[in-house]
C-alpha positions in Angstrom: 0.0 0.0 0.0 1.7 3.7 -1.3 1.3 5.7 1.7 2.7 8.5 4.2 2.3 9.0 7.2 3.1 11.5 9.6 3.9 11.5 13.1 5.6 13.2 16.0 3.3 16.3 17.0 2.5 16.8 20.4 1.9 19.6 23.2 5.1 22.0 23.9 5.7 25.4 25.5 6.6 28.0 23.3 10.2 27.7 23.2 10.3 23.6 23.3 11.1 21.6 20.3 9.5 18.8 18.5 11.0 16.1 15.3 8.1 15.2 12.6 8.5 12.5 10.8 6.9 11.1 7.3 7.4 7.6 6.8 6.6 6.5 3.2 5.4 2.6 2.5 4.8 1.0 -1.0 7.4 3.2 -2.5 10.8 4.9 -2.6 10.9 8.9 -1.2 14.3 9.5 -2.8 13.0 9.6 -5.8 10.3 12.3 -4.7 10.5 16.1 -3.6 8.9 16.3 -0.1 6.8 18.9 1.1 5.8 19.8 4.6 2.4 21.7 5.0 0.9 23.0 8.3 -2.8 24.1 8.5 -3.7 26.4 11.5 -6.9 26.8 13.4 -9.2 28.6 10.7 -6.7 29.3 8.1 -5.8 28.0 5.2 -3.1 25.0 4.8 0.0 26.5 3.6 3.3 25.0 2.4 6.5 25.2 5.3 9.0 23.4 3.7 10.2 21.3 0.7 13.6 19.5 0.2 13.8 19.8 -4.0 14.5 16.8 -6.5 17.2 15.9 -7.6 19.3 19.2 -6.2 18.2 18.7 -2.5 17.4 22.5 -2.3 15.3 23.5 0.5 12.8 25.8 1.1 10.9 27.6 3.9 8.3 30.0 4.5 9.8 33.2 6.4 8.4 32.7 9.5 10.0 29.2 9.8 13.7 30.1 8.3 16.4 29.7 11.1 13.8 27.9 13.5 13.1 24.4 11.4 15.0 22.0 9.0 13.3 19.8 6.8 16.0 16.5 6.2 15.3 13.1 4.5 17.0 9.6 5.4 17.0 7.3 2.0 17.8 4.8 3.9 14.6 4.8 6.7 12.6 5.6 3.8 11.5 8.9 6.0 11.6 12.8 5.8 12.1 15.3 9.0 11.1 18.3 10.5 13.3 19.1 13.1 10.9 22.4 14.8 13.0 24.3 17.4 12.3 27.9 19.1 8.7 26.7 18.6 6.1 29.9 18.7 2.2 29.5 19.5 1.3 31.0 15.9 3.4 27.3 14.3 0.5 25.3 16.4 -1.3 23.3 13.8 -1.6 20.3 11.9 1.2 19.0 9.9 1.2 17.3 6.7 3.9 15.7 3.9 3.4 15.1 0.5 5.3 14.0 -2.1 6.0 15.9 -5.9 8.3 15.4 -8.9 10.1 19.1 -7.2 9.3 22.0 -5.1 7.4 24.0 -7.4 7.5 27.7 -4.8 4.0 29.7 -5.0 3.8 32.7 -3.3 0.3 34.3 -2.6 0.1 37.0 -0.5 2.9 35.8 1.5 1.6 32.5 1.8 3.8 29.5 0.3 1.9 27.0 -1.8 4.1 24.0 -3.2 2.1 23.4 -6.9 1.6 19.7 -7.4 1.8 18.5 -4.1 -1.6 17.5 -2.2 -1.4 16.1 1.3 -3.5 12.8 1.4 -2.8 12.0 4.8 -4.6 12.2 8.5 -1.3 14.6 9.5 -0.5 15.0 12.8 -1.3 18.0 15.8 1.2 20.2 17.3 0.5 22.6 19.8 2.6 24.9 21.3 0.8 26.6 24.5 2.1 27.2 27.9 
């Protein structure tokens, strides 16, 4: 069965850190770009981060840069984001997908990652004191 899932959120302080994961089954991710997605409370799901095919350029939204790293491991078959210096505004629900590359949209501000549709149940972070 071809499928990602995500895991890892989980309730921090602001401040606190937290490692997603997206573990791919049924197929290979190195052959992939991988993007991460976040969708806040009432807002719309926006792109975080993508790790480009076959360059390994990455990308992040401003409000992320310096604070999260998105990383893959060929051999677990799994792609990373390491959160630190969390903030409550990054509290949502976190997605992966998977596209041929990181194909940057920018609307507004808001990154969008054309091609790439997040099929899966994602998982919660929240960052509250």
């Amino acid at each position: 069965q071809v499928q990602l899932v995500e895991s890892g959120g989980g309730l921090v302080q602001p401040g606190g850190s937290l490692r997603l994961s997206c573990a791919a089954s049924g197929f290979s991710l190195e052959h992939y770009a991988i993007g991460w997605f976040r969708q806040a409370p009432g807002k719309e799901r926006e792109g975080v981060s993508c790790i480009h095919r076959p360059d390994g350029r990455l990308f992040y939204t401003d409000s992320v840069k310096g604070r999260f790293t998105i990383s893959r491991d060929n051999a677990k078959n799994t792609v990373y984001l390491q959160m630190d210096s969390l903030k409550v505004e990054d509290t949502g629900v976190y997605y992966c997908a998977t596209g041929a590359e990181c194909t940057l949209m920018i609307v507004n501000t808001t990154h969008y990652y054309y091609g790439m549709d997040p099929r899966g149940k994602g998982t919660l972070v929240t960052v509250s004191s």
